[in-house]
C-alpha positions, 0 to 999 in steps of 0.5 A: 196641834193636840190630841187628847185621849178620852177615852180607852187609855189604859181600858179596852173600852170607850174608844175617842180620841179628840184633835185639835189642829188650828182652829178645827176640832174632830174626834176619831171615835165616840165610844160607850165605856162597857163593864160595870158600875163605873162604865156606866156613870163614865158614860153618863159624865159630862163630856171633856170638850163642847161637842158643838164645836167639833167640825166632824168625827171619823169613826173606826167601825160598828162595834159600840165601845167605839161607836155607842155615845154618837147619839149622845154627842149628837143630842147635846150639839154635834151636827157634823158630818161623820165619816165611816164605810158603808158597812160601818153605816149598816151597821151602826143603824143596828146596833145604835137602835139597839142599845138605845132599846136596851135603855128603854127596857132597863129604865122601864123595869127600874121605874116599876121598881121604884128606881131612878134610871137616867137612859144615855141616850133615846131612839130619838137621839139615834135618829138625829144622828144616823142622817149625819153619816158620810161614806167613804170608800176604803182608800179614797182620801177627804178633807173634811176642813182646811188643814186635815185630810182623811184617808180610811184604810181596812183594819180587818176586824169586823165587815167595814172596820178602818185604820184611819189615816190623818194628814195634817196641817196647822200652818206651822206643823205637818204630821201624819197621825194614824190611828189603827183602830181595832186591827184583826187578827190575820188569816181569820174568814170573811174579812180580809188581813189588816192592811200594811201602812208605810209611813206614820209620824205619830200612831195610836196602836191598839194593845187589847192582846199585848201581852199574849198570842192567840192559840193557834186557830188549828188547834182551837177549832180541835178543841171546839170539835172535842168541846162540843163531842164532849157536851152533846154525846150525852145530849143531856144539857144545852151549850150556850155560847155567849158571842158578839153579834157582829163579827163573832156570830158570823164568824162562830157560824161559818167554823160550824158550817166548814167543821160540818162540811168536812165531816169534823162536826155533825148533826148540829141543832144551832139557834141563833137567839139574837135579832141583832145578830140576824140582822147583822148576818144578813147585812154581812151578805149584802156586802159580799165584795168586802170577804177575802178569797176564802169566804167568797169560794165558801159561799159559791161552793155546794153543800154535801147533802146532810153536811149542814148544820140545823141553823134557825135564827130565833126572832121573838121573846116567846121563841127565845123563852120556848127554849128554856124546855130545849132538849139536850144537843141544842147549841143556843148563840146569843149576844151579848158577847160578855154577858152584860145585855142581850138574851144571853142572861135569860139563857145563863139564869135559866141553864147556868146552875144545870151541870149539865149545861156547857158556856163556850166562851169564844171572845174577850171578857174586859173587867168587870163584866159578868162573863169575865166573873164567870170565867174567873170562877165565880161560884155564884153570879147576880142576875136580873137580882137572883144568885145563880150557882154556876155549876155549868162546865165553863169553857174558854177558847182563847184563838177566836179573837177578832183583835191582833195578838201580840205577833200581829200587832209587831208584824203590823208595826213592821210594815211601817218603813221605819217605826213612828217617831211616836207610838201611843198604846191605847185600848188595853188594859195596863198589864197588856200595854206595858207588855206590848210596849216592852215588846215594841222597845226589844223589836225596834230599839223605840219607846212607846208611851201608854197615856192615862184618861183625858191626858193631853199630848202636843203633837 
């Protein structure tokens, strides 16, 4: 019984995690690695196991550095059934489109360039491997083969995400292994806390904010109100607010709106320039039974006339362009989250060099992305092959995370009824990691190990 990290060791990204239990192989996760040159040629590698000899693979949620290479997998063999929640299965038939759209973009542009670009997969890869989607309800348990059962529990992070549950048996050896995924950060609106587990042999616990706590969510949404006072008054330049389309968009708009509706914020002129996030809001409200309490009472109640933003969601090239000439006020959200696709370039290379312009940073930028340059306080920055000064104001709010802190994560581990006998820190970077493990070893008196890429562990 072996369990090999594939990826997101010691990097917040490329989550997967292979299994081996007698004679059956699986995966929980089949991630893109996402930040730069090196992410690229990770995903274009060959990859570690025969992916025609996985039985089946579980996979935590939508987002794609945990979700992005199942096309690939699928194209060089796998044919397996792939168990997730129904709203991860809406999802992914998004986000798995887009990207491989994405691709083709970027491969047509190189060629008119004369350059080879080798895409990672095509939208005929993402059609083979959508039908293999199985749905399982939170708390319902299967067993995919003999020896392993399954049991997918809420992680709140985004619409659908799951803590996975393992229960296995090779014959000889019985461990239970869970895996938490990406775990939320509690009290956040629309999906509900992370759920508690009791009881875990062996756990893979995520690590992104192991070093650190999320600024209240109180004093955040003061600083986003002054934020955006202090970059609309004058009305002279646009905000852009770089965000994730799942999870971050719908969550970014549902503070605008509450904000708006308690007098905090008004005469909002939002744009939502992204079709993937449009699509995704409008699967968020097709599962309405998956929000916590307070999102459902949100929704029922009346707006107060004149209380609610301006919100127009921006479907074609052309509209996305017309908004080069927006006015000042404008609040322009667009994906991606660490501006590395998406609309979200057009946007920076058009308005970045304006002082005038604000970049509300409202998620985590991971090394080596052209957000994190940003924020580090690049002076100039390479887009579409133009330098692009940055003398826009550049604004970081640190409290709108999806991902547990490092509170979260230690309040979560203390449900357990006592700590795993095991515990490996995954999808973090070194620093965080280490951080969360010397936390883990203070708290409760354990060790926790911090595995490197493609290391293999006997369980």
């Amino acid at each position: 019984m072996r369990l090999t990290f594939h990826g997101a060791a010691r990097q917040v990204t490329g989550s997967c995690f292979g299994f081996e239990v007698g004679a059956h192989r699986f995966l929980v996760d089949c991630g893109l690695f996402q930040g730069g040159r090196a992410a690229r040629a990770e995903n274009l590698a060959r990859f570690a196991f025969d992916p025609a000899r996985l039985d089946f693979v579980v996979l935590t949620h939508a987002h794609l550095d945990h979700s992005g290479l199942l096309p690939r997998l699928a194209a060089e063999g796998f044919s397996g059934p792939i168990y997730m929640t129904g709203a991860t299965r809406d999802l992914i038939d998004v986000l798995l489109r887009d990207s491989a759209h994405i691709q083709q973009v970027e491969a047509e542009r190189a060629r008119r360039r004369g350059r080879d670009y080798a895409v990672i997969y095509t939208l005929a890869d993402v059609e083979r491997v959508l039908p293999l989607a199985r749905v399982v309800n939170y708390d319902a348990i299967v067993a995919p083969v003999p020896g392993v059962r399954v049991r997918l529990r809420d992680a709140g992070h985004i619409l659908g995400s799951a803590i996975v549950e393992l229960w296995l048996d090779d014959g000889a050896t019985r461990r239970k292994v869970v895996c938490s995924g990406d775990l939320g950060q509690p009290n956040r609106p629309i999906v509900r806390d992370p759920t508690p587990i009791a009881d875990a042999d062996v756990l893979l616990l995520e690590s992104t904010y192991g070093n650190r706590d999320h600024r209240p969510l109180a004093a955040t949404l003061d600083e986003l109100a002054a934020s955006l006072e202090h970059a609309l008054s004058g009305k002279q330049g646009v905000v852009l607010v770089p965000a994730f389309a799942v999870g971050r968009t719908q969550e970014f708009l549902y503070y605008l709106s509450s904000m708006s509706r308690a007098g905090r914020l008004r005469n909002l002129h939002v744009f939502v320039d992204s079709p993937m996030a449009t699509e995704v809001t409008r699967i968020t409200a097709q599962h309405f039974d998956l929000f916590d309490a307070e999102a459902r009472r949100f929704a029922r109640e009346p707006v107060p006339d004149g209380r609610a933003p301006v919100l127009t969601f921006i479907e074609t090239v052309e509209e996305s362009k017309a908004l080069n000439s927006a006015r000042g006020g404008a609040i322009i959200v667009a994906a991606s989250g660490m501006c590395d696709g998406g609309r979200i370039r057009h946007h920076l290379r058009h308005h970045l060099s304006n002082p005038h312009t604000t970049v509300l940073f409202v998620g985590f930028q991971a090394e080596g992305t052209l957000g994190r340059r940003i924020v580090d306080g690049a002076q100039t920055v390479r887009i579409a092959g133009e330098e692009i000064a940055v003398r826009a104001e550049i604004v970081t709010l640190g409290g709108f995370s999806a991902h547990a802190d490092r509170s979260a994560l230690l309040g979560w581990l203390a449900a357990f009824k006592s700590p795993p006998a095991r515990i490996f820190l995954v999808h973090g970077e070194e620093d965080a990691s280490r951080a969360l493990a010397s936390a883990i070893g203070d708290r409760f008196g354990r060790s926790a190990e911090i595995p490197g890429p493609h290391t293999s562990v006997t369980l």
